[in-house]
C-alpha positions as CSV (number, residue, x, y, z in Angstrom):
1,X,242.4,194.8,-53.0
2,X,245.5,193.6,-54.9
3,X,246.8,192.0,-51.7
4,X,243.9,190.1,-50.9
5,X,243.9,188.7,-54.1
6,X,248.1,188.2,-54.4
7,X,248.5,184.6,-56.2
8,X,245.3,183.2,-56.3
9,X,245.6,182.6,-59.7
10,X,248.0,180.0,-59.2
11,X,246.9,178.5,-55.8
12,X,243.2,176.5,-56.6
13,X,240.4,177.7,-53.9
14,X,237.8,175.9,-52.3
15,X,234.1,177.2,-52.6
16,X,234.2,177.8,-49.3
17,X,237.7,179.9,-49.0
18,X,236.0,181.9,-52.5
19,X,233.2,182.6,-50.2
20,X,234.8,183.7,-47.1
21,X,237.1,186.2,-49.3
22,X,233.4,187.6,-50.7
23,X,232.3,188.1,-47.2
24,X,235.2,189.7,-46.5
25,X,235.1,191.9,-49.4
26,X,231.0,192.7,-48.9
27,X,231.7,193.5,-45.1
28,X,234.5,195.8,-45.6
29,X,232.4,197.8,-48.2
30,X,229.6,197.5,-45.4
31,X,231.3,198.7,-42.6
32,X,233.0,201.4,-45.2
33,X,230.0,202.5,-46.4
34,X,227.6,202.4,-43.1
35,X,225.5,200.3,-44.4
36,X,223.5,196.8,-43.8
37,X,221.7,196.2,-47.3
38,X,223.2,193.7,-50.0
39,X,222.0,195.5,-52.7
40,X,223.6,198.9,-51.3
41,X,226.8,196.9,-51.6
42,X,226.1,195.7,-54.9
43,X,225.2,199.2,-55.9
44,X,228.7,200.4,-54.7
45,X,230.6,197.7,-57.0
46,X,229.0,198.3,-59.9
47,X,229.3,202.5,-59.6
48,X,233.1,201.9,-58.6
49,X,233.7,199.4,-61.1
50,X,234.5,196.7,-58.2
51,X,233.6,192.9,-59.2
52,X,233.2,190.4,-56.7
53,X,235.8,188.5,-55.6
54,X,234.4,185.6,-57.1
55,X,234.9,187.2,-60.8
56,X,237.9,188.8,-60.0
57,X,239.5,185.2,-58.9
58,X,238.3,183.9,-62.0
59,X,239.1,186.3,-64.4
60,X,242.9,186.2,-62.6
61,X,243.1,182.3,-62.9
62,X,242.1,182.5,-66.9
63,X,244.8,185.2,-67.5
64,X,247.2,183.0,-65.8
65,X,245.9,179.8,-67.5
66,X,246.9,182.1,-70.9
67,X,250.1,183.1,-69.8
68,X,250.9,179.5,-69.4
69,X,249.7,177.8,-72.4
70,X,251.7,180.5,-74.7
């Protein structure tokens, strides 16, 4: 997961690259997992402490936001 997510912090995303990183992230679980259903997915991120990628981005760009402004 760490490499998908290398520098986006510091590189601003489009809606649309945020989105195709989520698919990317729900359809490896799927595939993973064996299974078709969303909330199955969903299920698995919250019992593996997982967020979405959206969060994760988000939560990265604040942190790096912080760093800078010290």
């Amino acid at each position: 997961m760490p490499i998908l997510l290398y520098a986006v912090e510091a590189c601003p995303l489009l809606a649309q690259q945020i989105q195709s990183t989520e698919f990317t992230l729900t359809r490896t679980i799927t595939k993973l997992f064996h299974t078709g259903s969303l909330s199955t997915v969903n299920e698995y991120q919250v019992t593996f402490g997982f967020l979405p990628a959206k969060s994760q981005i988000l939560i990265r760009t604040a942190s790096f936001c912080r760093s800078l402004s010290r």
